[in-house]
VOKELUM-224320 format. One record per residue: residue number from 1; x, y, z of N, C-alpha, C, O, CB in turn. Coordinates in steps of 0.2 Angstrom, whole numbers, plus 5000, padded with zeros to 4 digits. Glycine has a CB too. Layout:
BEGIN
NUM,X,Y,Z,X,Y,Z,X,Y,Z,X,Y,Z,X,Y,Z
...
This chain:
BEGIN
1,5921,6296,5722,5915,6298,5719,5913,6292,5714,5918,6289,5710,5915,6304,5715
2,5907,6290,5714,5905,6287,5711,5903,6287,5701,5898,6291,5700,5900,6286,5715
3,5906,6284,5697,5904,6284,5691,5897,6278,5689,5895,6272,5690,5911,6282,5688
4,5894,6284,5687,5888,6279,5685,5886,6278,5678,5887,6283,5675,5882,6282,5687
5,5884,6274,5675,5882,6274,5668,5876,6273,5667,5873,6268,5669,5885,6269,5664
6,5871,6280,5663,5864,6277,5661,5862,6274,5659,5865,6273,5654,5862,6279,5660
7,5856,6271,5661,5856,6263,5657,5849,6265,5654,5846,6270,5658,5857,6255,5663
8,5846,6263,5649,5838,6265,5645,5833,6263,5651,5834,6258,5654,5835,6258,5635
9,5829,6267,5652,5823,6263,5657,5819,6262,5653,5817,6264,5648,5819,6267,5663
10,5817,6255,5656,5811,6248,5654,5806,6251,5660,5807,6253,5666,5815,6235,5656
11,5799,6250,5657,5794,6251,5662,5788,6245,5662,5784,6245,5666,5791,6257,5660
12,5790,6239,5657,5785,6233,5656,5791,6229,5654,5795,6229,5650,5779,6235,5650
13,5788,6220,5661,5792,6217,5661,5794,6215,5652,5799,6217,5649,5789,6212,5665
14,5790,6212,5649,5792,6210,5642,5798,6212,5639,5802,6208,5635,5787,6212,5638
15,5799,6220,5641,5803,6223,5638,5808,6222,5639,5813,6222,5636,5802,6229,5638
16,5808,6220,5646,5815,6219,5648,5819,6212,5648,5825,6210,5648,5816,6220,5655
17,5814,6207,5647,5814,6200,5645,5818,6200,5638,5823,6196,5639,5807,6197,5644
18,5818,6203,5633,5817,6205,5627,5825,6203,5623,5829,6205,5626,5814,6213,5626
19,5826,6200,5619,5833,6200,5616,5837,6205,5615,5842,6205,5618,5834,6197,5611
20,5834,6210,5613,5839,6216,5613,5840,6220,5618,5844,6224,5617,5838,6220,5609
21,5836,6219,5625,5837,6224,5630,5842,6223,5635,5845,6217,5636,5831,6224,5635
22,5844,6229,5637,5852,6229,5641,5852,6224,5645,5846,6223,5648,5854,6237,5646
23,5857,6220,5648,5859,6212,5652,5860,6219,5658,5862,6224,5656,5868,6205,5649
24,5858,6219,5664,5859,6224,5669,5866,6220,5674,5870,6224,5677,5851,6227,5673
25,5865,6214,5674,5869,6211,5679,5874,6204,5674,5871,6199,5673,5862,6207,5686
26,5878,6203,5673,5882,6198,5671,5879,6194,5672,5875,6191,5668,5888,6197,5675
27,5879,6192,5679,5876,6185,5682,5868,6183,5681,5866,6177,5683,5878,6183,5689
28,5864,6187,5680,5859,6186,5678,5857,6188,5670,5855,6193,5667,5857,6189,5683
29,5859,6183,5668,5855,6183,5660,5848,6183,5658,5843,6180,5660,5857,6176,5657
30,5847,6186,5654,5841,6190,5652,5837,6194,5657,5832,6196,5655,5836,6186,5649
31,5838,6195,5662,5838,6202,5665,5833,6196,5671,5829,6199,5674,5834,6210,5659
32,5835,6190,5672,5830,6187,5674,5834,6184,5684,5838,6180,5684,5828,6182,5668
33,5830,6187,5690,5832,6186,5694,5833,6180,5696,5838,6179,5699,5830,6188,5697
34,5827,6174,5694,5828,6169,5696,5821,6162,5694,5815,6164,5695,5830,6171,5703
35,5823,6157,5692,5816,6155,5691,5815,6149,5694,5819,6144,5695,5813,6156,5684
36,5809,6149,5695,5806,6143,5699,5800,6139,5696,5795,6142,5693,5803,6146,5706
37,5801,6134,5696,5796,6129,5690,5792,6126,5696,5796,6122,5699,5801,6122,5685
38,5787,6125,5699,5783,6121,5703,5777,6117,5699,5771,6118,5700,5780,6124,5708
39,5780,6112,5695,5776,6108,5692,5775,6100,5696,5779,6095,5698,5779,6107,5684
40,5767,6100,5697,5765,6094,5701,5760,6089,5701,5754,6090,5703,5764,6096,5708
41,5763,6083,5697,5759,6080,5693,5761,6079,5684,5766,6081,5681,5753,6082,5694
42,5754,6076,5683,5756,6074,5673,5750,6083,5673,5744,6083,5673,5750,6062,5667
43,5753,6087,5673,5750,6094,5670,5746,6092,5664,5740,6093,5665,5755,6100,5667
44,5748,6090,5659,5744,6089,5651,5738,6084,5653,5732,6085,5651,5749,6084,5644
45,5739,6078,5657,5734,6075,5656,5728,6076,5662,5723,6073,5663,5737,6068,5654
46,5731,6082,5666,5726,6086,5670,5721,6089,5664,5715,6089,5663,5730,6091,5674
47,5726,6093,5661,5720,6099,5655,5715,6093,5651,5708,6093,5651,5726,6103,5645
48,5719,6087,5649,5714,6082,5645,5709,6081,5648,5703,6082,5645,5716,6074,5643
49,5709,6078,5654,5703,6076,5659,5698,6083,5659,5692,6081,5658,5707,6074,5669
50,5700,6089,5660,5696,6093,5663,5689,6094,5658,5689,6094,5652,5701,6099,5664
51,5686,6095,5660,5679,6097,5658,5679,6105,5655,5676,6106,5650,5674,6097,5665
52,5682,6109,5657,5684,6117,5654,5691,6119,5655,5693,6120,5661,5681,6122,5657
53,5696,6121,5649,5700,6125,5652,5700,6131,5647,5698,6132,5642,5708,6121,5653
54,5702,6135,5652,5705,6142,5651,5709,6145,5651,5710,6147,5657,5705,6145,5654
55,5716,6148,5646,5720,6151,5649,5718,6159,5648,5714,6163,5644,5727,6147,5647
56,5723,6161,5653,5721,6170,5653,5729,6170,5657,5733,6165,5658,5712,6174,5661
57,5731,6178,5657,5736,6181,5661,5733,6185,5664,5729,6190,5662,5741,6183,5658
58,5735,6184,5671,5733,6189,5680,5738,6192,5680,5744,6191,5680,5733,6184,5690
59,5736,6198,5681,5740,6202,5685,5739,6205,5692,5733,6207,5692,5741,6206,5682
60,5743,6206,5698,5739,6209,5704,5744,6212,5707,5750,6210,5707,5734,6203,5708
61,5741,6217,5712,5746,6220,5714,5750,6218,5720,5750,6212,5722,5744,6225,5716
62,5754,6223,5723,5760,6219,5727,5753,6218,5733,5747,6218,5733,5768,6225,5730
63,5756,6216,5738,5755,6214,5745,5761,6215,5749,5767,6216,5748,5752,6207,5745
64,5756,6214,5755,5760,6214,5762,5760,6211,5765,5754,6211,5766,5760,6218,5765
65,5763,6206,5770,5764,6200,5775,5760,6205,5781,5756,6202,5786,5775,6197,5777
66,5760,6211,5781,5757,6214,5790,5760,6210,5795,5757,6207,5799,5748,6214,5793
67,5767,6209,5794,5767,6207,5802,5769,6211,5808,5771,6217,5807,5771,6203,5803
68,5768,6208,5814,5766,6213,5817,5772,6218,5820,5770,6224,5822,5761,6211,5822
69,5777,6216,5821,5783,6219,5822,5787,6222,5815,5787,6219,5810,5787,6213,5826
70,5791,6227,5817,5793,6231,5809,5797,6228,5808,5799,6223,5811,5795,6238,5808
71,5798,6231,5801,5805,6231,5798,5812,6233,5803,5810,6236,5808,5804,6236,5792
72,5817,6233,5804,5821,6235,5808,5827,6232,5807,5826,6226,5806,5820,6234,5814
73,5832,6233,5808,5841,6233,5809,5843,6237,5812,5842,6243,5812,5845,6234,5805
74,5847,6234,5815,5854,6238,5821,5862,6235,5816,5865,6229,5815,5853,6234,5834
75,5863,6241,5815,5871,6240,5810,5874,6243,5815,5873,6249,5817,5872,6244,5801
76,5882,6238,5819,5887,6241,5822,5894,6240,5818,5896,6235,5818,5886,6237,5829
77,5899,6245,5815,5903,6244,5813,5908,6245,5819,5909,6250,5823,5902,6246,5807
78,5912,6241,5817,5920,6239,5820,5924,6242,5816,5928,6239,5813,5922,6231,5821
79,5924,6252,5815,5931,6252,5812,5939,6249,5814,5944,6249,5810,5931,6259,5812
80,5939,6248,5821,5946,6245,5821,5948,6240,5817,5953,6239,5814,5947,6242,5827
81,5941,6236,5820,5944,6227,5815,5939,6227,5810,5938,6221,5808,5942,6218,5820
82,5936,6233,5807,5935,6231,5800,5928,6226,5800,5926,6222,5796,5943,6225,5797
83,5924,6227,5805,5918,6220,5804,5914,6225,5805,5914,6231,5805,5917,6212,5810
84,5909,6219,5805,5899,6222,5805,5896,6217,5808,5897,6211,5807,5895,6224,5797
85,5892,6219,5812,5888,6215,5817,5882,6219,5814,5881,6225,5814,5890,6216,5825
86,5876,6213,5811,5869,6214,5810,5865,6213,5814,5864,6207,5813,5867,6212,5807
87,5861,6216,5817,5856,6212,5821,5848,6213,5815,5847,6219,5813,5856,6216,5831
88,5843,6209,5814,5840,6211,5809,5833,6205,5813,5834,6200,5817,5845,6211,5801
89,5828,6206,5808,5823,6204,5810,5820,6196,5806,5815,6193,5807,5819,6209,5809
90,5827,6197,5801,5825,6192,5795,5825,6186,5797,5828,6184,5802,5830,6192,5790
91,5822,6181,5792,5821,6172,5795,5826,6170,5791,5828,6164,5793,5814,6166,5792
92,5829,6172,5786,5836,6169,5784,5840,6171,5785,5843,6174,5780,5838,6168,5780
93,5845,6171,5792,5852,6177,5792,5856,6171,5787,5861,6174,5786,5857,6180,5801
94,5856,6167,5785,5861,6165,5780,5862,6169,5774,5868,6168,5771,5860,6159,5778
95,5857,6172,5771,5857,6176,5764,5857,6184,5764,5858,6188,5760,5851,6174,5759
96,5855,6184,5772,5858,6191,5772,5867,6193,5772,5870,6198,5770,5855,6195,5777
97,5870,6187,5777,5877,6186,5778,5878,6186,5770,5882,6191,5768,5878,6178,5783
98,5876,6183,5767,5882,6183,5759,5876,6190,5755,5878,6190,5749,5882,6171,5751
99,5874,6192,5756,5872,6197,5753,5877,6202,5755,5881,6205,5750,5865,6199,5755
100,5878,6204,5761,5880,6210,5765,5889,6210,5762,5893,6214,5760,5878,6208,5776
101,5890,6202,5763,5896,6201,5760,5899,6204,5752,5904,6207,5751,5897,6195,5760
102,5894,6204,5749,5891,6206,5740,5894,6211,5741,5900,6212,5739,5882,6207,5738
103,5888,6215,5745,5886,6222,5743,5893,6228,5747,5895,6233,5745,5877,6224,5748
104,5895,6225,5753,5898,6230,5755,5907,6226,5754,5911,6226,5758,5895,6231,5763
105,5908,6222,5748,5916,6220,5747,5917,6218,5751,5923,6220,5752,5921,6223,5745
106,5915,6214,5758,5918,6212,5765,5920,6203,5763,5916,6201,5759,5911,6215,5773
107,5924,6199,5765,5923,6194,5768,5920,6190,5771,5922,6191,5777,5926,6194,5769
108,5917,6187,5772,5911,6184,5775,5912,6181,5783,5908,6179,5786,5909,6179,5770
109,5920,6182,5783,5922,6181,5790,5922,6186,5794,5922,6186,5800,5926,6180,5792
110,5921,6193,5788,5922,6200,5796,5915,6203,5796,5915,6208,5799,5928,6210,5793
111,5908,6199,5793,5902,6199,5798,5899,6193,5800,5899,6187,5799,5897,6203,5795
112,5896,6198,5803,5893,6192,5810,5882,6197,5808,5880,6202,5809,5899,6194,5823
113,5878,6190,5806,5871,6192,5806,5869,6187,5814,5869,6181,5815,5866,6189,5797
114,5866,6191,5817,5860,6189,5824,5855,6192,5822,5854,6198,5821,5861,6191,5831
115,5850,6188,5823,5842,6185,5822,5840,6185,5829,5842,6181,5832,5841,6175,5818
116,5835,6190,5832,5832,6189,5837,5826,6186,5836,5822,6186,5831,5831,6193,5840
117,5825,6183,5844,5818,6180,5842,5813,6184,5839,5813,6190,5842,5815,6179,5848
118,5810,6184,5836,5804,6189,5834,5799,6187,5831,5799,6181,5829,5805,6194,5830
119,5792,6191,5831,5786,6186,5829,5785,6184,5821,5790,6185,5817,5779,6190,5832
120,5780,6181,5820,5782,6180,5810,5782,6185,5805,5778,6190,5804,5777,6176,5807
121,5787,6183,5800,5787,6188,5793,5784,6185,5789,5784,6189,5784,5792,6191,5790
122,5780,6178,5788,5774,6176,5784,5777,6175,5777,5774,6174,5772,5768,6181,5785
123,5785,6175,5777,5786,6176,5771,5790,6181,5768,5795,6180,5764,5781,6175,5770
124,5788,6189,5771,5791,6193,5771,5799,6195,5771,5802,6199,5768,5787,6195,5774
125,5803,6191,5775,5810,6192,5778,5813,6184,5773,5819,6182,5775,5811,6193,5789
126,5810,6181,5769,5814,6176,5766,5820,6176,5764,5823,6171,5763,5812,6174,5762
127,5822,6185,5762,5826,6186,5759,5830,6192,5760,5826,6195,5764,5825,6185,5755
128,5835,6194,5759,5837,6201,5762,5833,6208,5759,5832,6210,5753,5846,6202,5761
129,5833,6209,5763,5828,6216,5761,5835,6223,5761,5841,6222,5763,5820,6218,5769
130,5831,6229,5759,5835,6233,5757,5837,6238,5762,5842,6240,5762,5833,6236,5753
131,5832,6240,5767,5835,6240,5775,5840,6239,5778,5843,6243,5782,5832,6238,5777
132,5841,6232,5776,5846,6228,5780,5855,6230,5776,5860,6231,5779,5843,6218,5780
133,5853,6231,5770,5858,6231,5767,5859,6240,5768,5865,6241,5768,5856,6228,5760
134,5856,6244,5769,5858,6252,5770,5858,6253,5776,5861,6258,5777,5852,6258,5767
135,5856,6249,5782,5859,6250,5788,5866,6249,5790,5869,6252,5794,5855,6248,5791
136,5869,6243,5787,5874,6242,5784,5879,6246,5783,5884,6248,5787,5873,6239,5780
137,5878,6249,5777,5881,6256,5773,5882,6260,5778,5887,6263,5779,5876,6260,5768
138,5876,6261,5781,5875,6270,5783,5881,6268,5790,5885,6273,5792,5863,6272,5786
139,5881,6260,5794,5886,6261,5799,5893,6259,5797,5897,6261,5802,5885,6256,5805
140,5896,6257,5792,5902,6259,5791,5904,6265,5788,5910,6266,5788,5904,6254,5787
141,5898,6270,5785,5899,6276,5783,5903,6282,5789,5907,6287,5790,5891,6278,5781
142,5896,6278,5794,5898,6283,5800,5903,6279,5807,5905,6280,5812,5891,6285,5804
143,5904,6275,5803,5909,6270,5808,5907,6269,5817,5912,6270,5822,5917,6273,5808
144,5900,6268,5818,5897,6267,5822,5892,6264,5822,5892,6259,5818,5895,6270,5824
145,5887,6265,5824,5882,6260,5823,5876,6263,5821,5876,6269,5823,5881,6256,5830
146,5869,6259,5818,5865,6263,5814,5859,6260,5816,5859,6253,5816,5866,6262,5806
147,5853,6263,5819,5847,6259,5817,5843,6261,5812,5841,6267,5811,5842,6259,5823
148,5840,6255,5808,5833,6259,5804,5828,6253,5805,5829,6247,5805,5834,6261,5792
149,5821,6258,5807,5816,6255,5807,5810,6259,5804,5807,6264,5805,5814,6254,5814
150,5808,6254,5799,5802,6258,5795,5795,6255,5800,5795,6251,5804,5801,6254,5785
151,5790,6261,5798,5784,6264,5801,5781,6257,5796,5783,6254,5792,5782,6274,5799
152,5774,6257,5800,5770,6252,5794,5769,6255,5787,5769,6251,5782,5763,6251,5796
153,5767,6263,5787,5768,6266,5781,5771,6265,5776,5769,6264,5771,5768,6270,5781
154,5781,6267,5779,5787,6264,5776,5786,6258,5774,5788,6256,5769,5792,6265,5779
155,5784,6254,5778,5784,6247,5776,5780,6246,5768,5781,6242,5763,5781,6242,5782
156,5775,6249,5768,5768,6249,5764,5772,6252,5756,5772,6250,5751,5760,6255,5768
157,5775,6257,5758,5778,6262,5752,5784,6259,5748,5786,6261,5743,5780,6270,5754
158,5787,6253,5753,5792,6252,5749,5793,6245,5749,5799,6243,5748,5798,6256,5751
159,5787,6240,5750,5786,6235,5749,5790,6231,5740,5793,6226,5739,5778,6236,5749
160,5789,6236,5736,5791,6234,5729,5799,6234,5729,5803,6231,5726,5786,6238,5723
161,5801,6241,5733,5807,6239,5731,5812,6234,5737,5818,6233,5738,5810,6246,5730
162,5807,6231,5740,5810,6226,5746,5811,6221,5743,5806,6218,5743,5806,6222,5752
163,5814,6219,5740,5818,6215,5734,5823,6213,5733,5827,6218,5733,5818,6217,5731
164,5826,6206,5732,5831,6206,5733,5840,6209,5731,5843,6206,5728,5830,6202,5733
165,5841,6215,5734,5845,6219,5734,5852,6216,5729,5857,6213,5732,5845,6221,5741
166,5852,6220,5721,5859,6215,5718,5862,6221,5719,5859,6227,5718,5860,6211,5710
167,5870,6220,5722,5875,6222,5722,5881,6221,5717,5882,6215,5716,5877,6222,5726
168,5884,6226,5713,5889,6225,5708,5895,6221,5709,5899,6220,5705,5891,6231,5706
């Protein structure tokens, strides 16, 4: 059985940004997944030149890649030898390989990720999604093998939590 500890829910990024709010992960300091700086050019002396600037903050909702083939995994666990064989739809089996390793305490030698051909995720499968990671679960649970394929609906409803899945 699992011990859980309640942690305060944050419902607005700021809050979780915030010095005093709970660190949720070690390795991620200030509660922050990851950041990316794409600065291109002299920025400032862009604003000087400009004729008007503005600043504001956007916000906008999630989106979806629609591609045209689903979400999907086939999880085969090898209770003899202890492995897992993924077959998944993702454009990076390299980060689902050390995800899956993460999440399920395995060695990174007792799974094996295969990538079929399939049409584009536009972006969508950059990263391990959470599917991939509970199909996983769900075949070493049953010590067989697991498919999950979400509906376009499922895809649409759980868009926000397709995210990159942290394991303890």
């Amino acid at each position: 059985m699992l011990d859980l500890e309640p942690l305060p829910t944050v419902f607005k990024a700021p809050a979780a940004l915030a010095p005093e709010a709970v660190q949720l992960h070690e390795n991620k300091p200030g509660n922050i997944e990851r950041e990316v700086d794409h600065t291109f050019g002299d920025v400032e002396a862009g604003f000087d030149a400009a004729a008007l600037v503005r600043e504001e903050r956007f916000h906008y909702a999630e989106v979806t890649h629609a591609m045209m083939e689903p979400n999907a995994a086939l999880a085969e666990w090898d209770a003899e030898r202890g492995r897992l064989t993924l077959h998944s739809v993702t454009q990076v089996p390299y980060y689902v390989h050390l995800a899956l390793a993460r999440c399920l305490r395995l060695d990174e030698s007792q799974i094996r990720v295969i990538k079929p051909f399939v049409g584009g995720g536009f972006g969508h499968r950059t990263e391990t999604l959470n599917f991939e990671i509970i199909a996983a679960l769900l075949a070493r649970a049953a010590a067989g093998a697991v498919k999950v394929e979400l509906s376009r609906e499922e895809t649409f409803l759980t868009i926000a939590a397709d995210r990159k899945p942290t394991c303890g």
